[in-house]
C-alpha positions as CSV (number, residue, x, y, z in Angstrom):
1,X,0.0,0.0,0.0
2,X,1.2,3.3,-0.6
3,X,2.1,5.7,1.8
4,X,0.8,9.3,1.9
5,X,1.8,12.5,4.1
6,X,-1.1,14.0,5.5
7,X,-1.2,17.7,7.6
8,X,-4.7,18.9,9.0
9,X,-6.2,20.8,11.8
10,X,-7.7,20.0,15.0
11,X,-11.3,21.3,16.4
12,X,-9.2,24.0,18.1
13,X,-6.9,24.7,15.3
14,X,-3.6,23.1,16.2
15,X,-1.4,21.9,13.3
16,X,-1.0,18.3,12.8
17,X,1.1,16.5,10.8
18,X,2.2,12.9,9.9
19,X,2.4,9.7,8.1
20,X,0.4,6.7,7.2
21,X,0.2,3.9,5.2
22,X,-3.2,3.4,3.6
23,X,-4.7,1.5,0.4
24,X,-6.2,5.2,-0.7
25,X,-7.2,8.7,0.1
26,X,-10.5,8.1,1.4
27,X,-9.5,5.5,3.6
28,X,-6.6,8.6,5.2
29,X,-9.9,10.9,5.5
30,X,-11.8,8.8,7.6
31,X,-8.9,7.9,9.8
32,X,-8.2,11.6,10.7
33,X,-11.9,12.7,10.9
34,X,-11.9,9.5,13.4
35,X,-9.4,11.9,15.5
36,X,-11.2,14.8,14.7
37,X,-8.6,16.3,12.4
38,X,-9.6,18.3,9.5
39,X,-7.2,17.3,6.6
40,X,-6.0,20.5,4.7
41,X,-3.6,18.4,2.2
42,X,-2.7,14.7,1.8
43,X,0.7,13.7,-0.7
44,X,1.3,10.6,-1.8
45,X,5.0,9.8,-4.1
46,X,5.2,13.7,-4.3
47,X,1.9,14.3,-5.6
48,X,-0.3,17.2,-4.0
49,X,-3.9,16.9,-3.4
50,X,-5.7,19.4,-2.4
51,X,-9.1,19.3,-0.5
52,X,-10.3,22.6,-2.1
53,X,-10.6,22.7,-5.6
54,X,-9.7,26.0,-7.5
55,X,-12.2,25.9,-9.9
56,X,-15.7,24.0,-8.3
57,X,-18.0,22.3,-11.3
58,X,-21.5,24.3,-10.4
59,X,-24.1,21.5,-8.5
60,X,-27.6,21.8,-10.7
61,X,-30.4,21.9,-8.6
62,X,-31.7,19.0,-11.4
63,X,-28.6,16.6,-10.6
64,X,-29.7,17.2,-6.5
65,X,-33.5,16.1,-7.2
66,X,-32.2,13.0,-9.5
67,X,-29.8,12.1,-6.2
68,X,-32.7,12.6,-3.9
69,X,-34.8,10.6,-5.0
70,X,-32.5,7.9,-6.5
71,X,-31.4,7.7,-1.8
72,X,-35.0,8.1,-1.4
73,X,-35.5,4.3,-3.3
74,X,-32.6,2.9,-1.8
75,X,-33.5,4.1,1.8
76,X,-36.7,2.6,1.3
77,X,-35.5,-0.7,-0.4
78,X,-33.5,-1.0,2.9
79,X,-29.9,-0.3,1.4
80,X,-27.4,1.4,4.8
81,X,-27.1,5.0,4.1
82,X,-23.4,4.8,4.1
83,X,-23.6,1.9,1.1
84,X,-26.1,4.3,-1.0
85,X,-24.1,7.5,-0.8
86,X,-21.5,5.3,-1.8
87,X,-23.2,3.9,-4.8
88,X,-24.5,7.3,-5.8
89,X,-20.9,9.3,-5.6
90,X,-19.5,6.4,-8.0
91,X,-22.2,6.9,-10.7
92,X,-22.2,10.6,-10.2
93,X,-20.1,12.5,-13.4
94,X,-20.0,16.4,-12.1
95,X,-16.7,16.1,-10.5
96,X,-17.6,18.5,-7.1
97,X,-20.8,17.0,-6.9
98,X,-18.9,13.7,-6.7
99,X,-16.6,14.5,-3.9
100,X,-19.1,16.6,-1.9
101,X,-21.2,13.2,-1.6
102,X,-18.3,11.2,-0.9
103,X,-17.4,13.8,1.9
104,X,-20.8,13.1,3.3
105,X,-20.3,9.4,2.9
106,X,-17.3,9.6,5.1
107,X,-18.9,12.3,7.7
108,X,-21.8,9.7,8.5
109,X,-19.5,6.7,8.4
110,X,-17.7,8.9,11.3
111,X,-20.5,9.3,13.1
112,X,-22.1,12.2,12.1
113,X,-25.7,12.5,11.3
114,X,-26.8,12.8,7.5
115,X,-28.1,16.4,8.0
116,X,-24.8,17.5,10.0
117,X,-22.6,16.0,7.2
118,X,-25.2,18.1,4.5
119,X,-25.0,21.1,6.4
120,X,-21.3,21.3,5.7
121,X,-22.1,22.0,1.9
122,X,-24.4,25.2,1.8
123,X,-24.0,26.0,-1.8
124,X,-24.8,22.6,-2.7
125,X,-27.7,21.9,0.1
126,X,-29.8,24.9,0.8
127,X,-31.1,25.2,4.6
128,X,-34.6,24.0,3.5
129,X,-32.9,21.0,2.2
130,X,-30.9,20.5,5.6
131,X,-33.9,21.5,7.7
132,X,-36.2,18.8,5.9
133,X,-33.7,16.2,6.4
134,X,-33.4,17.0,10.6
135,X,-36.6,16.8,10.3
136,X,-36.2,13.4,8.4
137,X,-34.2,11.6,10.6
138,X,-35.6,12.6,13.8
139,X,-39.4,11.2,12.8
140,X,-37.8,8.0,11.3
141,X,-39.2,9.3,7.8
142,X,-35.8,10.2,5.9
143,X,-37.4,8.5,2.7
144,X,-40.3,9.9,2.5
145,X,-38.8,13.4,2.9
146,X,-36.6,12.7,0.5
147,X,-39.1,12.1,-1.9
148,X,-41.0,15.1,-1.2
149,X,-37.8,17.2,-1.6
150,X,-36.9,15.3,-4.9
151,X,-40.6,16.7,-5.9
152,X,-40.1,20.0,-4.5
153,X,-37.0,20.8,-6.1
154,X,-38.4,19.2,-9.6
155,X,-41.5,21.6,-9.3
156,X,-39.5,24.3,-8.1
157,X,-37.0,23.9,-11.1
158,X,-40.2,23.6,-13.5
159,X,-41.3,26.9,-12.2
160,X,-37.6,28.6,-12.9
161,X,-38.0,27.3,-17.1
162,X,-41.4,28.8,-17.4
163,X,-40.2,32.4,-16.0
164,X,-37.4,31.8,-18.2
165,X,-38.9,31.1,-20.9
166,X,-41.4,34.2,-20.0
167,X,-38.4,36.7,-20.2
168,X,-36.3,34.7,-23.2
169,X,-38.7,35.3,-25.8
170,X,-39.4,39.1,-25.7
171,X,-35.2,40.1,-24.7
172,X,-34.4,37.8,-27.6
173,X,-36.7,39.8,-30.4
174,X,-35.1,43.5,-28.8
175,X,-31.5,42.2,-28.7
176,X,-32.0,41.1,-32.3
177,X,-33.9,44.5,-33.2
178,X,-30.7,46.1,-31.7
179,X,-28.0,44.8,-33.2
180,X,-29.7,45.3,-36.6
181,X,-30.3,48.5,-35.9
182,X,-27.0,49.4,-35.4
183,X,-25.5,47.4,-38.3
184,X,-27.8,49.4,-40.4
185,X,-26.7,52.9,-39.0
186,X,-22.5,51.9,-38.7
187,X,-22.3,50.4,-42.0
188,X,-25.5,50.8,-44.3
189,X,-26.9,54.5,-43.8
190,X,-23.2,56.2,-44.3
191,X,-23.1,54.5,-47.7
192,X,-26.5,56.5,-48.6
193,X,-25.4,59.7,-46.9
194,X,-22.4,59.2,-49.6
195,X,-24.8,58.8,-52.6
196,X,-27.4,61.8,-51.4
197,X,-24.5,64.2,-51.0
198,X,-23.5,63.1,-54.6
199,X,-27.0,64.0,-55.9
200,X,-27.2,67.5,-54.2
201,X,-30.7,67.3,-53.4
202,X,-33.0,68.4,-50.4
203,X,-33.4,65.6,-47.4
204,X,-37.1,64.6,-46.2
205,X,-36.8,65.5,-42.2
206,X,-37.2,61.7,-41.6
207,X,-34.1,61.1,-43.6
208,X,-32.2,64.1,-42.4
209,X,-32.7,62.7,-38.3
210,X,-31.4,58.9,-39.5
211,X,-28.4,60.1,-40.6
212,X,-28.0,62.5,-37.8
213,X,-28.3,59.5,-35.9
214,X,-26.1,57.3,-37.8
215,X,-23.5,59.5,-37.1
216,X,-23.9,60.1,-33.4
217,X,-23.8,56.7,-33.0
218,X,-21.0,55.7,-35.1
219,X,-18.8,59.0,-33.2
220,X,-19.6,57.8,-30.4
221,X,-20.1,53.7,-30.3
222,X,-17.3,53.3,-28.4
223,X,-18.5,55.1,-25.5
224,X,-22.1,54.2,-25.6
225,X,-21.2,50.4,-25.5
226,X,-18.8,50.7,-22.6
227,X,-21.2,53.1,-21.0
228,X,-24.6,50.0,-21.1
229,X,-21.7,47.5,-19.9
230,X,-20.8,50.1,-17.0
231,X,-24.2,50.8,-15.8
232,X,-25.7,47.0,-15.9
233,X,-22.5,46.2,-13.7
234,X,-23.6,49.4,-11.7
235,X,-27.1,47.9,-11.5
236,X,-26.1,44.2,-10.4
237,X,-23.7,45.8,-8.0
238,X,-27.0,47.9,-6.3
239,X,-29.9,45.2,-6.1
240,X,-26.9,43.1,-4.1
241,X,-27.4,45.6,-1.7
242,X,-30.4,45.1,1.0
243,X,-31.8,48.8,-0.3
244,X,-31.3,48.6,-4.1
245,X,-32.6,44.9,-3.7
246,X,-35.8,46.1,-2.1
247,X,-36.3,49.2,-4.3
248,X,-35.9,46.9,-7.3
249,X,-38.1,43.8,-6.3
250,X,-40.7,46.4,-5.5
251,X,-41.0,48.4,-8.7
252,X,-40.6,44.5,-10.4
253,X,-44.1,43.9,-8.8
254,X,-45.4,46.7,-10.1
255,X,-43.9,46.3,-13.7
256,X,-47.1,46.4,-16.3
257,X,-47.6,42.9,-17.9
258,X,-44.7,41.2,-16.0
259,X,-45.5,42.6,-12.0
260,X,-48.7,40.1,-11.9
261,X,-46.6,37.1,-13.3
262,X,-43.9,37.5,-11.1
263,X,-46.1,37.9,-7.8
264,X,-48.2,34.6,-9.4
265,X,-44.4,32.8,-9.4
266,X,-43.8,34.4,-6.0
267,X,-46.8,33.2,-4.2
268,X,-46.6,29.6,-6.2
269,X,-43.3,29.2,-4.1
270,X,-44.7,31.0,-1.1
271,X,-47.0,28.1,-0.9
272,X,-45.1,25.2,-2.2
273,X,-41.9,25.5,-0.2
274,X,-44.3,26.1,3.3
275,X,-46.4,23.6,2.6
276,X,-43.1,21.1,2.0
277,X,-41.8,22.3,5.1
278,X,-45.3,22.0,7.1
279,X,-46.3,18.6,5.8
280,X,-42.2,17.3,7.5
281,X,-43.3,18.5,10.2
282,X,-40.8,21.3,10.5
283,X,-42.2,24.5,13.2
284,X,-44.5,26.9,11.7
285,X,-42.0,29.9,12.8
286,X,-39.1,28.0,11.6
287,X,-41.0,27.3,8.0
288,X,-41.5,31.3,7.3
289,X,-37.9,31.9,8.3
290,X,-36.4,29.3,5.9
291,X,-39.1,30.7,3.2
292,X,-38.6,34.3,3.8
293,X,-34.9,33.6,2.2
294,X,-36.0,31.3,-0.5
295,X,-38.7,33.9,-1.6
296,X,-36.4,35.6,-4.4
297,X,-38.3,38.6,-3.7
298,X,-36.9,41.1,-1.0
299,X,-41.2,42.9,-0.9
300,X,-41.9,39.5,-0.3
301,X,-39.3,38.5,2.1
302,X,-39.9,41.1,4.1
303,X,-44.2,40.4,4.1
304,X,-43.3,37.1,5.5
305,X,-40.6,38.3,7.9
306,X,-43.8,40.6,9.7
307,X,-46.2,37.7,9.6
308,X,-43.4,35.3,11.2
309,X,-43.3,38.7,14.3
310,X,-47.0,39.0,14.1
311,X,-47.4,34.9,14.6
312,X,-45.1,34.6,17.4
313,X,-47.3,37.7,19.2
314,X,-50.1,35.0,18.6
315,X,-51.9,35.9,15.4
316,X,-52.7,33.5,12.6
317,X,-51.0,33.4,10.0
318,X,-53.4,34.5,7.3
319,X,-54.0,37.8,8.9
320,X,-50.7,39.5,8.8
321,X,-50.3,38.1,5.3
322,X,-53.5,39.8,4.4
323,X,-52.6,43.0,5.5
324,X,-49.4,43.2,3.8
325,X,-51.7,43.4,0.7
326,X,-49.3,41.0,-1.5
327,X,-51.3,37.8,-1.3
328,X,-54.2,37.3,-3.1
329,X,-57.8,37.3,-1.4
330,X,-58.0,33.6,-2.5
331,X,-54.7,32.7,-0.9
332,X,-55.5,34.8,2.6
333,X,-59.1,32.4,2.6
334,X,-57.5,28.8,1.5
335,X,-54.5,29.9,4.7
336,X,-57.3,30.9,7.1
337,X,-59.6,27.8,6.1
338,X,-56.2,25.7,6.6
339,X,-55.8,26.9,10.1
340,X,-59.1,26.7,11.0
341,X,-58.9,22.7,9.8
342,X,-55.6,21.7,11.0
343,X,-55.3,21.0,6.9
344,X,-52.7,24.1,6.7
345,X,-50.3,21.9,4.4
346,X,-52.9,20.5,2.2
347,X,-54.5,24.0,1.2
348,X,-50.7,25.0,0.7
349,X,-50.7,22.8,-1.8
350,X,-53.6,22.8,-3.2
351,X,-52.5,26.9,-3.2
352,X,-49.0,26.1,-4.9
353,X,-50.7,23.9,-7.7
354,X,-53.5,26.6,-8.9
355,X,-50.8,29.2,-9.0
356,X,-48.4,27.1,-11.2
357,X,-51.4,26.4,-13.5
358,X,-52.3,30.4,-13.3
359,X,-48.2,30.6,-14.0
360,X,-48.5,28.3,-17.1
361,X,-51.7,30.4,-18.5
362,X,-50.0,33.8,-17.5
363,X,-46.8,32.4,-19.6
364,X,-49.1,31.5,-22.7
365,X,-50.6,34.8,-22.8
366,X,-48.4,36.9,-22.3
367,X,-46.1,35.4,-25.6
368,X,-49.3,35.5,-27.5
369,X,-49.8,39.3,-26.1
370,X,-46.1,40.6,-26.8
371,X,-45.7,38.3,-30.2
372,X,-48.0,41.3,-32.1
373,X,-46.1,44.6,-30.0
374,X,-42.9,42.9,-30.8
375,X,-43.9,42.7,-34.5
376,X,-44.9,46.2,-34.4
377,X,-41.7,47.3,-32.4
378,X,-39.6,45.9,-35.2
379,X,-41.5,47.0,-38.0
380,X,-41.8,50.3,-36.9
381,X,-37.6,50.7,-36.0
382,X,-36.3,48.8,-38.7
383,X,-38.8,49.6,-41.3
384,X,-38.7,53.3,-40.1
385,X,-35.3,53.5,-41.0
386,X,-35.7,51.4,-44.5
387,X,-38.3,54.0,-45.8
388,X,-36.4,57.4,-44.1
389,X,-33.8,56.3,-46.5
390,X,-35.8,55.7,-49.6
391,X,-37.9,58.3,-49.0
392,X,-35.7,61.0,-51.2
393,X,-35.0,58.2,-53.8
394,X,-38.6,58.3,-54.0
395,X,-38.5,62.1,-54.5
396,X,-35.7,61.9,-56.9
397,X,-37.7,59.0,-59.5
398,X,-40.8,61.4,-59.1
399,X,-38.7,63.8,-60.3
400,X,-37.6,62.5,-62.9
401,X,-40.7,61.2,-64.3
């Protein structure tokens, strides 16, 4: 067997170092996790390996619902937990994906519990993923959590494609309107300014403000580009502030058109992601606090935030919810009905599954509704410019005849 050089940290922090002779790395992780040492590197015949990657392969949320649920059926078909993780690392191809599950193989083989050994990969195992799974193994239920956060994430992932596929369409037609636009005036409209100063004639106003154009923007292209890079980094950097996040989300509910979608998508996971979290049997107040952060809304973040203070003073939960004037009337009733039945979790859902119907209608429409203004948009930029130009070519066969 070969032997490897190992240094790591204790709990405390103290530098360790040493030697040991075993058949591979793994089998030196588990030795010193055993001891509680943190290993930091390991070198076997001269060769580095490093813990820490430079470069981490990005988890996709699809490839954690396909391992959910593929340790969901091997919980249940009475396969260890240590022998499935395991089994799922080896098949698994995204290299970090592999080695975080293989770090959680070796965390529960050392005695850790299976949301502990989670917990210590946060960008691959969100709290409501963790939280599910404490709540898993304390009730004796880990598979049939793990199947509900297999379906969770699947829904929640379905939900992401359709607002996608929402805001791909209509960016797609005005990027391309752009960039035609601007080949048009760089390159096409100086090659008619060229032939109009030839002829000597008098320019229609609509032909005399295109070239104007055409030559602002080929003076100054160079700026103008640099300038839209400079302020969407500008932009980014202010919504990841807590202000410019909340000033943003706000005016996003309130956009024409695309405000009602988005607070459709936003209560669709309101209810969803409680009702997941409810149905484990995971704390009411708990529930709203792990929601609150999956929102992806700051308005709406900040709604739930006051209902979870309101709540703990004893309220329910649909009336600080309704005065926050976000939810729906529907919504507030199907909560308060919930409460009322001890059914909270099964009007969530019933909640969650309306609204990602209304989502798939509100998707439908609203490409049918842009499909005609897009059509419109372009034919009134791109065709404006096509007739400015030919408007004193017009003139000039008129002329002539």
């Amino acid at each position: 067997m070969p032997i490897y050089k190992w240094e790591g940290k204790t709990v405390k922090g103290a530098l360790k170092k040493g030697e040991m002779e075993a058949p591979n790395e793994s089998a030196i992780r588990v030795h010193l996790r055993q001891q509680n040492i943190i290993p930091t590197k390991i070198v076997s015949k001269g060769k580095e390996i490093h813990i820490s990657l430079p470069f981490k392969q990005k988890v996709k949320q699809r490839s954690v619902a396909i391992f959910t649920r593929q340790l969901a059926t091997m919980i249940d078909a009475g396969l260890p937990l240590v022998q499935s993780l395991e089994i799922l690392s080896q098949q698994q191809e995204n290299k970090t994906f592999k080695k975080n599950i293989r770090e959680i193989r070796e965390d529960v083989e050392s005695g850790s519990t299976f949301a502990g050994a989670l917990k210590k990969h946060p960008t691959t195992f969100n709290e409501l993923y963790t939280n599910l799974v404490v709540a898993g193994e304390e009730g004796g239920i880990l598979d049939n959590i793990l199947t509900r956060l297999a379906n969770y994430i699947e829904k929640s992932e379905a939900l992401k494609k359709k607002v996608k596929s929402a805001l791909i369409y209509p960016s797609t037609i005005v990027g391309v309107a752009v960039i035609v636009v601007m080949i048009l005036m760089i390159f096409v409209i100086p090659v008619f300014e060229t032939m109009f100063q030839s002829a000597g004639q008098n320019l229609p106003l609509p032909t005399l403000i295109v070239l104007t154009l055409s030559k602002m923007i080929k003076k100054y292209v160079f700026i103008f580009i640099p300038a839209a890079i400079l302020l969407f980094f500008l932009l980014r950097k202010y919504y990841q502030t807590s202000g410019g996040r909340a000033v943003i989300d706000r005016l996003l509910l309130k956009v024409p058109v695309f405000g009602p979608l988005f607070k459709k998508i936003a209560v669709a996971r309101f209810s969803r992601t409680l009702g997941t979290l409810v149905s484990s049997g995971v704390p009411i107040l708990d529930g709203l606090s792990i929601v609150s952060r999956t929102s992806g809304n700051k308005t709406i973040e900040t709604a739930i935030l006051n209902a979870r203070a309101s709540i703990r003073e004893g309220e329910t939960i649909a009336e600080p919810l309704n005065r926050s004037g976000l939810f729906p009337p529907m919504v507030i009733q199907m909560i308060s009905v919930g409460e009322s039945t001890g059914a909270l979790d099964s009007m969530l859902s019933k909640i969650a599954e309306f609204y990602e119907d209304e989502v798939d209608i509100a998707v439908a429409n609203l490409t049918s509704l842009l499909e005609p203004f897009l059509m419109v948009f372009l034919g009134v930029v791109i065709g404006g410019v096509v007739i400015a130009m030919y408007l004193p070519i017009f003139n000039m066969a008129s002329a002539i005849g």
